[in-house]
Structure formats: structure tokens, C-alpha cells
C-alpha positions in Angstrom: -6.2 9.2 -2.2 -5.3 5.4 -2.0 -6.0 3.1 0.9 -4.5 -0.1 2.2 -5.3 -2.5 4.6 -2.4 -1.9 7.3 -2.2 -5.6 9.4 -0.3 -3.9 12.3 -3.2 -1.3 13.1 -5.6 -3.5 11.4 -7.3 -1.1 9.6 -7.6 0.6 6.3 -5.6 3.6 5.8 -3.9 5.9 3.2 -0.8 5.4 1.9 1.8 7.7 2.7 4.7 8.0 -0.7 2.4 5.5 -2.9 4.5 4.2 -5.6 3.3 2.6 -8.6 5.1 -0.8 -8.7 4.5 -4.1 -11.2 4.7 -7.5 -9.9 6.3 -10.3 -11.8 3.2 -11.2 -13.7 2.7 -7.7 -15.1 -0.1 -6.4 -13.1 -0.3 -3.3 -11.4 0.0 -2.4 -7.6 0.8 0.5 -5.2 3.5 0.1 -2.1 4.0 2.2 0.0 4.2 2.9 4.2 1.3 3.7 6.4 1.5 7.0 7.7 0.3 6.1 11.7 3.2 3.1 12.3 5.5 3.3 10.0 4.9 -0.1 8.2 5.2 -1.2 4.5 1.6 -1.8 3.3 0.5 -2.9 -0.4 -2.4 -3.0 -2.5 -2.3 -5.0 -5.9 -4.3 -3.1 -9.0 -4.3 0.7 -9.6 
């Protein structure tokens, strides 16, 4: 289970199709959509 702060429903929630992504610097994140609006939310590390 993974969570992400979604900023349209302004709450945490759990990341529907999390996919592990690395950001130009070489650290880790997750991307994905929240499951409730249909937004792209993010969380850097993991």
C-alpha cells in the first residue's frame, strides 16, 4: 500500500497503478493516479 497527498481532494490517499519512476537526479519516486478523481499524484522516495 502506498499513499500520496492528492491536492484536488486534499487528502492522502492510495495510489491506484503506482509505478516506480527515477527523477533526473537518480532518486526514487512512485507516480501514479488517485483512485477517487482521477488525478496524477506523486510521491518522491520508495
Amino acid at each position: 500500500m502506498v499513499t500520496a497527498y492528492c491536492v484536488k481532494d486534499r487528502k492522502k490517499v492510495e495510489i491506484k497503478d503506482p509505478k516506480k519512476v527515477k527523477l533526473k537526479n537518480g532518486k526514487p519516486a512512485i507516480s501514479g493516479t488517485c483512485p477517487k478523481c482521477g488525478s496524477k499524484v506523486f510521491r518522491i522516495g520508495g
